[in-house]
N, C-alpha and C positions, 0 to 999 in steps of 0.2 A: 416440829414434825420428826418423828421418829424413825430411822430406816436400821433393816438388820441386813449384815451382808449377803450378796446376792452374786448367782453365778455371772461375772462378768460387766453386771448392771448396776450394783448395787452401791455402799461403801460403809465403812467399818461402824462409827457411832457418828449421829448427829442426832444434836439436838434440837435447834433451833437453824433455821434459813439466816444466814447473815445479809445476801443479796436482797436487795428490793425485784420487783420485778422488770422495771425499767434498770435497776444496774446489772442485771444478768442478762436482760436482752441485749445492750450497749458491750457487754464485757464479752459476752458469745460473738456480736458482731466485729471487734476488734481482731478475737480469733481469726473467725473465718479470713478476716483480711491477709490477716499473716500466712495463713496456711496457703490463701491466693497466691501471695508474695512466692513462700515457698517452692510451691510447686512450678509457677512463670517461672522462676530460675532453672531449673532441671532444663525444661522445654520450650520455651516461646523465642521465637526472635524479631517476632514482628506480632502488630494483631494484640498488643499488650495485654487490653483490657475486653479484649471478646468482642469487640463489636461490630464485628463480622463474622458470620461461620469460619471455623476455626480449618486452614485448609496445611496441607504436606510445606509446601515452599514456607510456612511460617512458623515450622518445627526447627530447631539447632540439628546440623548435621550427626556430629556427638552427645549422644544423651550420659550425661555427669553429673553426678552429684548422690547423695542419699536423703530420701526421702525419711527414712524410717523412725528414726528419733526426733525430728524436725518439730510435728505440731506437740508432742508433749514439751520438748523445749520453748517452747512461744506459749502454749497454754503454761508452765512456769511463770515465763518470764512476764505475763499482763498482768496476773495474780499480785506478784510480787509488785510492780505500776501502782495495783491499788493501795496496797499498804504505803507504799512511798509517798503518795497524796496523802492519805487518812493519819499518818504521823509524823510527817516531814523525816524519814529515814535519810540518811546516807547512807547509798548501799549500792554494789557491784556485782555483776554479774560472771560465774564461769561456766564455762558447760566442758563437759568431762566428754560426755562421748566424742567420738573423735571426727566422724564427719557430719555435726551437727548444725552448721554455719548457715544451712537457710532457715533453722528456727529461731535462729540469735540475729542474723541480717535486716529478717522482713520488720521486727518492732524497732529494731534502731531504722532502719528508713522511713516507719510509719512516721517517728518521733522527730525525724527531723535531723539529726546530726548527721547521718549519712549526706545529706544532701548540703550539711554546711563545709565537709570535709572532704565532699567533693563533689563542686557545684555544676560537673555538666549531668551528675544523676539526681535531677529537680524533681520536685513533687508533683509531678505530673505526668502526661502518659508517655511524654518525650524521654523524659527523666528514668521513667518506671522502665522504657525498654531497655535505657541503657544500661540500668541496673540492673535487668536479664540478663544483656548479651554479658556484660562482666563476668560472671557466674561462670566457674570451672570453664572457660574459655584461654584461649592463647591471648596471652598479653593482661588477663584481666586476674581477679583473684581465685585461690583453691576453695574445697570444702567445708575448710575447716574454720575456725575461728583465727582467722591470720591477723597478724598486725598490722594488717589492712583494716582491721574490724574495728570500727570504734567500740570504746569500752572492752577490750579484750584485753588479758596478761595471760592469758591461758588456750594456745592453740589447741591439745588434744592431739593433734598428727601423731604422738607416741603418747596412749596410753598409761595410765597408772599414777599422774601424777597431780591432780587436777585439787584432792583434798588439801594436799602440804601445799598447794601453791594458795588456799586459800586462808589456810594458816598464816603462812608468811605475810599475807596484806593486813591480818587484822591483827597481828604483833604491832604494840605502841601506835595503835590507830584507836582511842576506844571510845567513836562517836560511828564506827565505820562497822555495817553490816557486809557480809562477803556470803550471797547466796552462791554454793555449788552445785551444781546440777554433775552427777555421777554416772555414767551410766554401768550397766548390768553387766555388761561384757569389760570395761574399766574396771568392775569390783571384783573381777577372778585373776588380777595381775599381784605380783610382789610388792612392787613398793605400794600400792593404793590398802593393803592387808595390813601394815605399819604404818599407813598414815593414818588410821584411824582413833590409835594413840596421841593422835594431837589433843586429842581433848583435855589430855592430862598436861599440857604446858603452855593452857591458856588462860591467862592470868583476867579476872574478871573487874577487876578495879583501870588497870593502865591499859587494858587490850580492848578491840572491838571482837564482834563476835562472827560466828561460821553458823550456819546452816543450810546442812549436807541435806538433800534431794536423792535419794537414791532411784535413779527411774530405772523400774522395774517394766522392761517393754519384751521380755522372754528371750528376747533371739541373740545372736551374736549376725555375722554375715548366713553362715547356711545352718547353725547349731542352737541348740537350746543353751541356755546360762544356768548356772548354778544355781546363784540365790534366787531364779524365778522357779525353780521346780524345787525346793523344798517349803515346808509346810510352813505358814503364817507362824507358828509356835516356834519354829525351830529358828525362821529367820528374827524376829521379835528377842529370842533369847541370845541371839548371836550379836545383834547390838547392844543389849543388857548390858553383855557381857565384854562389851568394849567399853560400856561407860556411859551411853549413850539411852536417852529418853525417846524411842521412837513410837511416831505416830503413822499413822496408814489411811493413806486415801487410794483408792480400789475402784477400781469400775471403768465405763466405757459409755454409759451415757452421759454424754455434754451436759446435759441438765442439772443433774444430780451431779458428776463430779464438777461443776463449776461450784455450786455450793458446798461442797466437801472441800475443796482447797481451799475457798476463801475463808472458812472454818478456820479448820486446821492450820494454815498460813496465819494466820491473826494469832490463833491461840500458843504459835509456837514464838513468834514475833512478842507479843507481851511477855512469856517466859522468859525469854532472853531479858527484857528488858527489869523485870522484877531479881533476878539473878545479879543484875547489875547495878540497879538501886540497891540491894540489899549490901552487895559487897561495898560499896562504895560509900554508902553512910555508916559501915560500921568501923571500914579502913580496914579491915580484916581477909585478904585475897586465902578464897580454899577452893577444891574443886568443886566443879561444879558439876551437874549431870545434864547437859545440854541436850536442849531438843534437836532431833532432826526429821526427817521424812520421809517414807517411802510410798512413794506414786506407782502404781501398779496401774497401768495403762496398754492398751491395742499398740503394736508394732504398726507404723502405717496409719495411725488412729483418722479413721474418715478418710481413706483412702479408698481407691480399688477394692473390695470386697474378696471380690474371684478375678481373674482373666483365666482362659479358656478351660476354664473348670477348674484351676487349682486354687485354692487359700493364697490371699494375698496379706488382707490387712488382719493382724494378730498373728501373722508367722512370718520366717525369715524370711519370704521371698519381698516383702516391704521395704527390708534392708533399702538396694542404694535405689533403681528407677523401677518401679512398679509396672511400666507400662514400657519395653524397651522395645518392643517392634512396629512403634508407631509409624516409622519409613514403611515397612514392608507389609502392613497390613492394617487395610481400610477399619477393618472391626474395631482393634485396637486405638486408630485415631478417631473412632466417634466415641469409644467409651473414654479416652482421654478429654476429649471435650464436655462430654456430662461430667466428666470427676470434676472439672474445672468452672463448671458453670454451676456445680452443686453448692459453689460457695456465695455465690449470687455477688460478683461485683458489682453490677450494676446497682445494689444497693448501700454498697462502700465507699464507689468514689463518687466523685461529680464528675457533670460534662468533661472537664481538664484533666480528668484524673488526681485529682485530688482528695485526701481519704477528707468524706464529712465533718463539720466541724463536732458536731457532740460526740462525734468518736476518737477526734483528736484531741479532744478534750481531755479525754481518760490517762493521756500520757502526762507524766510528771514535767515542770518545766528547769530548764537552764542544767545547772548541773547535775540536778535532781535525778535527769535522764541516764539511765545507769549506763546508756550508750557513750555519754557525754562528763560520768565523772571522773575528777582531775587525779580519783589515786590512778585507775588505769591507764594513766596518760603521764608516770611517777616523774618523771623528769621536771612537769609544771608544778609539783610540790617540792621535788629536791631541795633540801640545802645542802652548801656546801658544809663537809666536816671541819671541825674546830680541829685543828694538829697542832701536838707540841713539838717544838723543834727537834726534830729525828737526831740532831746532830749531839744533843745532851746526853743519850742514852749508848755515847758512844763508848768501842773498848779499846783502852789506852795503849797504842802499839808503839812502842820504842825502837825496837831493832823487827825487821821483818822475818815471820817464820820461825819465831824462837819460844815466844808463848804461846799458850792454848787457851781457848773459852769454847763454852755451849755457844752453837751458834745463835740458837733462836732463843737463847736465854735474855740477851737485852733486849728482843724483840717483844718479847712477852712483858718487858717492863712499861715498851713503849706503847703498845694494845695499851696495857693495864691505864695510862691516863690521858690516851685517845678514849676511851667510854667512858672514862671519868669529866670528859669533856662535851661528850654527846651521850647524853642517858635517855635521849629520848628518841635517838636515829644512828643509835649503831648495838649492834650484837655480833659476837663470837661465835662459830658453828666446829663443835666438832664431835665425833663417836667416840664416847669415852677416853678420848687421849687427851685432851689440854694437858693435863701435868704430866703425862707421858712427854709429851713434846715440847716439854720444859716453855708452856707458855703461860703457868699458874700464877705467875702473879696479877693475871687480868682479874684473879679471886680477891684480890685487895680493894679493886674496885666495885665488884661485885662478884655475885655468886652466881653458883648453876642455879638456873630454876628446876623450882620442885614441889608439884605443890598436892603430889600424892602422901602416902602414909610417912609418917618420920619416926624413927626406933633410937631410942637416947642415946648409942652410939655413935649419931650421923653428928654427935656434935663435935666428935673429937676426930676433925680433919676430914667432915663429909662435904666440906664447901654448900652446903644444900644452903637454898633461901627462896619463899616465892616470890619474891621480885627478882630473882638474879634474872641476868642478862647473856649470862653465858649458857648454851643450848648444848646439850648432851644427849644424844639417843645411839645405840647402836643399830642403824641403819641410815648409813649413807644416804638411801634415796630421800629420806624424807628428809636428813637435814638441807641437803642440795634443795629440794622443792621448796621449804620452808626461806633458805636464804634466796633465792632466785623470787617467789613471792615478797620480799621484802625489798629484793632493791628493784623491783619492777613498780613499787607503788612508793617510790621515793626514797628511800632508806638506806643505809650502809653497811658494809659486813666482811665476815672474814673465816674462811674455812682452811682449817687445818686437818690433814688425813694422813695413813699413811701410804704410802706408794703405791704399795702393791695390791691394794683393796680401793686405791682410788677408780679403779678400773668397774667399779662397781657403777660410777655416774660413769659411764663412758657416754652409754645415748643420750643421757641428759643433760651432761654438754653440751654434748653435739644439738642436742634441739635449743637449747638455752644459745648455743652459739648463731644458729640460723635463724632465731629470732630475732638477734643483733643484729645480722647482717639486710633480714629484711627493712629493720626500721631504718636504714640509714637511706633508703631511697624514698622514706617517708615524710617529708617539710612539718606536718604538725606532731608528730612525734619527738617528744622532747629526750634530752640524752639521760638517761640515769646513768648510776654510779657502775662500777666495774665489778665485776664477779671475780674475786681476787683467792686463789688457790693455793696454801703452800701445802707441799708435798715433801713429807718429812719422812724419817725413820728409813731412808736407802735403802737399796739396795746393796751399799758397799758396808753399811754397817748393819748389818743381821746376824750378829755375833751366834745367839741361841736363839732365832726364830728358824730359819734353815732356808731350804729351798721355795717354800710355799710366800716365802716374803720376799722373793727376789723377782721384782719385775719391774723394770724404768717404763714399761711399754707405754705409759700413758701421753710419752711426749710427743710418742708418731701418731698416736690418735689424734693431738690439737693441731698438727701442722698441717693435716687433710683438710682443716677448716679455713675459712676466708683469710685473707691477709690482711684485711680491713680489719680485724676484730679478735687476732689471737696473738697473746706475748710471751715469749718463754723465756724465764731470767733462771740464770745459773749462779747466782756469786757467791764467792770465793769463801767469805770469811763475815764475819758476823759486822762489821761496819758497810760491809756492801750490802748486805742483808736488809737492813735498814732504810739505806737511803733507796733500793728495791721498794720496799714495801712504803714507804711514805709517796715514792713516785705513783704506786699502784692505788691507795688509797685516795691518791687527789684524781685520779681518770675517770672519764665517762665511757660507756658503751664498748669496752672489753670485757675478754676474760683473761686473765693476767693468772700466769700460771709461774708458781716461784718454786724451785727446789733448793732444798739445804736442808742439811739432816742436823739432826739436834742431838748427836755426840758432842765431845771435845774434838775441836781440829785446830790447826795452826791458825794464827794471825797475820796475815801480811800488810794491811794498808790501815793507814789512817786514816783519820773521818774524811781530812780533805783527800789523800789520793782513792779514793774507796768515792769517794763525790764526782772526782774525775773519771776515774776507771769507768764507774756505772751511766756516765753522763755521753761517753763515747760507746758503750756497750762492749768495746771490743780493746787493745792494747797491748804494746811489748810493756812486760815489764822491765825496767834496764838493769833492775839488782839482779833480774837472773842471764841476761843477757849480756855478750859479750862484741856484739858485730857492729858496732858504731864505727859508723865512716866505712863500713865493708859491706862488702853482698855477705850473708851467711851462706854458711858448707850445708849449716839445716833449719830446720824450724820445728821449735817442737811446741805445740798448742794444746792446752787444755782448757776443758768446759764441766764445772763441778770440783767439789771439795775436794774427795779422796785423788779424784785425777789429776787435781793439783800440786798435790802433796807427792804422787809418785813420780810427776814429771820431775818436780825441783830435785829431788833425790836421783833424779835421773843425771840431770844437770850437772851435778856434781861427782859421781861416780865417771861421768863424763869429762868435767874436766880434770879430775885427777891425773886423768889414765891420758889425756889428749889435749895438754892446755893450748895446743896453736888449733885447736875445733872451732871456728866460728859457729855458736850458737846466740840464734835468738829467741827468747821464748815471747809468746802470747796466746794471754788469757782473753776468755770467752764468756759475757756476763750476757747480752743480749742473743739468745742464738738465731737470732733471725737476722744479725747482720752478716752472717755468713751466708744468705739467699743474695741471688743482684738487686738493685733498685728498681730493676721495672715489674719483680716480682713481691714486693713486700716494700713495705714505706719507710721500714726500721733496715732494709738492706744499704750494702755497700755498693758503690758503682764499681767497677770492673777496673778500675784502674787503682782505687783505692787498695782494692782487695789486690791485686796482683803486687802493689805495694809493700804490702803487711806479707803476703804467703811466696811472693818470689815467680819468678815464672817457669822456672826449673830447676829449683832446687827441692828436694826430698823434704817434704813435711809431715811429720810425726804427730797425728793427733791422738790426744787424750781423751775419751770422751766421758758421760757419766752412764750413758743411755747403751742402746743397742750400736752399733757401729753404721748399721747401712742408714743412720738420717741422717750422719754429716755428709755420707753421699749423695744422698738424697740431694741437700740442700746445695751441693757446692759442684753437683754433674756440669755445670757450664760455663766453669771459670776454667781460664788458661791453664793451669797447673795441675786441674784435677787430677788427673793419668798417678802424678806424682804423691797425690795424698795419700796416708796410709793411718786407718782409724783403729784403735783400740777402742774396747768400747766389752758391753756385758755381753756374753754368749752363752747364757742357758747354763756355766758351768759353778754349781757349788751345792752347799749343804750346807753342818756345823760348822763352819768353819772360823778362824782367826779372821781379822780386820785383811794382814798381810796373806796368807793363802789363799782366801777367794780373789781378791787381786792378783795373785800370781795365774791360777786357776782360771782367769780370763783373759790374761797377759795385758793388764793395765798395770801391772806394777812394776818400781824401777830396772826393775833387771832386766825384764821383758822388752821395755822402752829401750835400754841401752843397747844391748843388744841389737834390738830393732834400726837404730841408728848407725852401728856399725856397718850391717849389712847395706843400709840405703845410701851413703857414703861409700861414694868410690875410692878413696883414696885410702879408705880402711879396712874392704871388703877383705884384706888378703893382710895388710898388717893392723889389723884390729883383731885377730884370730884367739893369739892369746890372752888377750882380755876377755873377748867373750867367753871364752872356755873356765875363766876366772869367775866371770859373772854366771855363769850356770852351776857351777859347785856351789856357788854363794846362795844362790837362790833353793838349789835342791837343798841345803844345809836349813835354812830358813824353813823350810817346810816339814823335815824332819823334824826341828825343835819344838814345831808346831805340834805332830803330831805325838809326841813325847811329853810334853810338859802342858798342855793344853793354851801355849799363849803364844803369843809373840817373839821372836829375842828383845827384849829390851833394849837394846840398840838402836832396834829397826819400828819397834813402837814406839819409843819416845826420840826419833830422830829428828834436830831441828835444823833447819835452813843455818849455815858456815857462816853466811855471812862473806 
């Protein structure tokens, strides 16, 4: 049968009916169930299955939810059902739009898993209410696709990131389909505009495959979308021109478009699969030009038409409840009642509420259930990683404080044979930095992937290879998406950024973090691996980047998140660094956020006290401290490299000038042991902590960040009044290593100084030293601004001893 497109009704080429007529009557009937489902969510609380006049007292007080993307979501997802029968797929399901959850809810409860994971919402009418009253209710689940949802890694509640997340599951999965369902208002965000380029670093031999659904339904909440008001040509040449083989199913009658998707769906389904046979018998991985979708379908589809004379179904007003004044007016709850009886339950379920067997049929069984497979559930595939002993890639400290190494330079050796150990469940994520951030030897184990055009140059130090395993894009969002899809479907990973553009994933943390947090009150939810973050290239060393690279801010943004779920390590020197990241890499269900910059800096510990140090999170050091068997006069505490280094030099200018000063220093690797214990799990108890900081004596902190989080974090301990933070303040540009630390007053002169004044006993014979220390420091800054560098002295200053 032949059709040519048609205003609204029609859809682009077919050639042939794939459906029988009995499986299009069966496959339209399973719809309708789900759009039943659907819409009982929004509104019913009683009265499940209609059979009785549908009366006020059996409406939900709050009408919630959105209706509007809902049945082309579920008319996807049965489609997709059939192909999973007809060729035994492994295949997952996301949906993009963001409150799309009763068209993804109603075929996982048809299927049955809903009701295995949570057995008081059985299949029946008892079961069906209570899987209403759930629905955007107090106590019960949101809108969206929550980790509440079986078969979900992909909530939507923020926009934009739904394609990289489906990337990331079908990295080193390559028996694994990953349908995404996108929606129209998703495809006018930032990061969703760069994930489209994933196409290019999908490897068709080791990888499973993506096919994008773009559902084109016009509206946003009250606006039209972009890609639905430009022309077929224009949007056809706009994925061309991404890479992408797109196909178009169009229309709005059920009839015809159930045969245009089952079409289309198959013929994009075999694609993929001939793509993959082809690469794979010849060993030969190139790109490929993957099919994907676009559904061009009614906002509201079989909805509402009109209410009181305006456009409902195919304009925004579908969006979230179509019918929102069914309280307050009669008209409104009888045409709610025909919307809902127009789906004819009574021919769906049985006496019990029960969906019929020949339409239960249709659903795939066991894990086949896209609701019910194990990658979206990553933790039941996890393996643990193979780790080589962190303690080999150690750097050999003999005297404390006197040599320098790259910090992250061993760590990149230790990467490099952690993925030489897992080539099949671990990758690297960074934007163009690895060898910035001196972590390139993970190139020894493997390379960047790359599997667009290559120019006989790339061979001389382009690291390019399309099997590498090391992921390079410059956009943050999509690597975040892409690692977050990856260890959400079992996998391991490791991103590196730098500081001040980490700010760039700030919301997709934050959602990445509150999806952690939700699962942890979830029993069948298994734990995956940790979302492990280092954050390199400082603030303190932005030699010639200037002002625009100086920003710690990221770390106040992780501490606003659960306590359950977020860690922030600061250490010192490149053997704590290590035994950091080997801790980070063996964790479940954080996100583990590490800072250390990847200059040269001092060494101070060895493997084993660098094992100790990080094993307590918190510590005097007693080489630089002097107060054993005494109370200390002060305490000076640092957290981060550079603050390290000015404290110690503080120390010593101090005891030059003051050797009867009791000082004790301590260093800060966990900085959430500086929260109390009944605020954080990694915190101190209150007596520990008055311990380590005294209960009124003056303590000088060092910090790496902004100043007001160690306030933040430490308002409720005894001695607070007495703490006094250095930390970054918005002050620099080009500066030297030592001027922007003076410039913030984290640097030793600053500190010393700072300590004269908090010391009563020196506030007044301390004077002349500090007048000493202020020439020294102004002299310092001048030389700076003279000779373009440091004084020598004060740049290469090493811990006395």
């Amino acid at each position: 049968m032949e059709l040519t497109k048609g205003p609204a009704t029609g859809a682009t080429k077919r050639t042939a009916d794939r459906l029988s007529p009995d499986e299009l009557r069966k496959i339209d009937a399973y719809w309708r169930a789900c759009k039943y489902l659907a819409a009982g969510m929004i509104y019913l609380r009683s009265n499940p299955l209609l059979r009785e006049p549908l009366k006020l007292e059996q409406i939900k007080q709050r009408l919630l939810g959105h209706w509007g993307s809902s049945p082309g979501l579920s008319f996807i997802y049965i489609h997709l059902n059939r192909l999973i029968n007809k060729y035994d797929l492994d295949t997952i399901f996301m949906a993009g739009p963001g409150h799309g959850a009763p068209g993804v809810l109603a075929p996982a409860y048809l299927e049955g898993t809903y009701s295995e994971v949570y057995p008081n919402k059985g299949e029946d009418a008892e079961g069906m209410l209570e899987f209403f009253k759930d629905f955007s209710f107090p106590g019960g689940i949101g809108s969206h696709c929550t980790p509440e949802t079986p078969g979900s890694i992909h909530e939507g509640g923020e926009l934009g990131y739904s394609v990289s997340h489906a990337f990331g599951a079908a990295f080193d999965n390559p028996d694994l389909l990953v349908a995404v369902v996108v929606g129209d208002g998703e495809s006018e965000t930032g990061p969703l505009a760069t994930a489209w380029h994933s196409n290019k670093f999908l490897n068709p031999i080791r990888d499973g495959a993506v096919l994008p659904i773009l559902h084109l339904n016009g509206y946003k909440i009250n606006n039209p979308t972009i890609l639905s008001r430009i022309s077929h040509e224009e949007l056809e040449s706009l994925f061309e021109g991404y890479g992408w083989t797109p196909h178009f199913v169009e229309g709005s009658d059920p009839e015809i478009m159930h045969q245009e998707m089952a079409a289309t769906l198959e013929d994009c389904v075999l694609e993929i699969r001939r793509i993959q046979k082809e690469a794979r018998a010849s060993g030969k991985a190139t790109r490929a030009r993957w099919p994907m979708i676009v559904l061009r379908s009614p906002k509201g589809w079989t909805g509402p038409k009109e209410v009181d004379g305006h456009k409902v179904e195919g304009f925004w007003r579908a969006h979230q409840v179509p019918l929102a004044g069914v309280r307050e007016n009669p008209a409104h709850l009888k045409q709610l009642e025909d919307w809902l009886r127009s789906y004819r339950p009574e021919e769906l379920f049985d006496k019990k509420g029960r969906l019929l067997p020949e339409l239960k049929a249709l659903a795939p069984k066991g894990f086949r259930r896209m609701s019910a497979n194990p990658h979206a559930n990553g933790g039941r595939v996890r393996r643990p990683l193979r780790l080589p002993n962190f303690r080999d890639y150690a750097i050999k400290v003999e005297k404390p404080g006197q040599a320098t190494a790259e910090n992250t330079r061993p760590l990149g050796r230790f990467l490099r044979d952690v993925m030489r150990q897992n080539m099949e469940n671990f990758r690297v994520f960074g934007p163009d930095e690895t060898t910035s951030n001196k972590l390139d030897a993970v190139y020894e184990a493997s390379k960047k992937l790359w599997l667009a055009d290559y120019l006989p140059e790339d061979a001389d130090g382009g690291e390019l290879a399309p099997d590498g395993r090391v992921l390079e894009m410059l956009s943050e969002h999509t690597l975040e998406g892409w690692l977050e899809g990856y260890l959400l479907t079992g996998r391991h990973g490791f991103f590196s950024t730098y500081e001040s553009f980490v700010h760039v994933i700030d919301s997709m943390f934050n959602q990445h973090a509150k999806w952690l947090e939700s699962c942890r009150g979830l029993s069948w939810r298994a734990p995956v691996s940790s979302l492990n973050l280092l954050i390199t290239s400082t603030v303190w060393r932005q030699d010639h980047n200037g002002f625009t690279h100086q920003d710690p801010g990221f770390l106040d943004v992780v501490v606003n998140k659960s306590p359950d779920i977020c860690r922030i390590y600061l250490p010192p020197d490149a053997n704590s660094l290590l035994c950091v990241a080997d801790h980070c890499l063996k964790s479940t269900n954080y996100v583990n956020v590490i800072v250390s910059d990847k200059q040269k800096h001092l060494q101070y510990l060895t493997m084993d006290q660098a094992i100790t140090h990080c094993t307590k999170g918190i510590s005097i050091w007693p080489q630089a401290s002097n107060d054993e068997g005494t109370e200390p006069d002060v305490v000076l505490a640092s957290a981060g490299d550079i603050p390290t280094k000015e404290a110690l030099a503080a120390i010593v200018m101090l005891r030059e000038h003051f050797p009867s000063l009791k000082i004790r220093f301590i260093n800060v690797v966990d900085l959430f042991k500086l929260t109390p214990s009944s605020e954080h799990p990694h915190g101190l108890s209150d007596r520990d902590f008055d311990g380590l900081f005294t209960l009124d004596k003056p303590v000088v902190f060092n910090f790496h960040g902004y100043p007001w989080m160690i306030h933040r974090l430490t308002y409720r301990r005894t001695n607070h009044s007495n703490i006094h933070v250095r930390g970054y303040k918005e002050k620099g540009n080009i500066n030297t290593p030592l001027d922007l630390a003076i410039r913030n007053q984290i640097d030793r002169f600053s500190l010393a100084m700072d300590v004269i004044d908090r010391v009563p006993a020196l506030r007044v014979a301390g004077a002349p030293v500090k007048e000493k220390l202020r020439d020294m420091q102004i002299d310092c800054q001048s030389y700076a601004y003279e000779q373009g560098i440091d004084k020598p002295e004060m740049d290469q200053w090493t811990w006395p001893g």
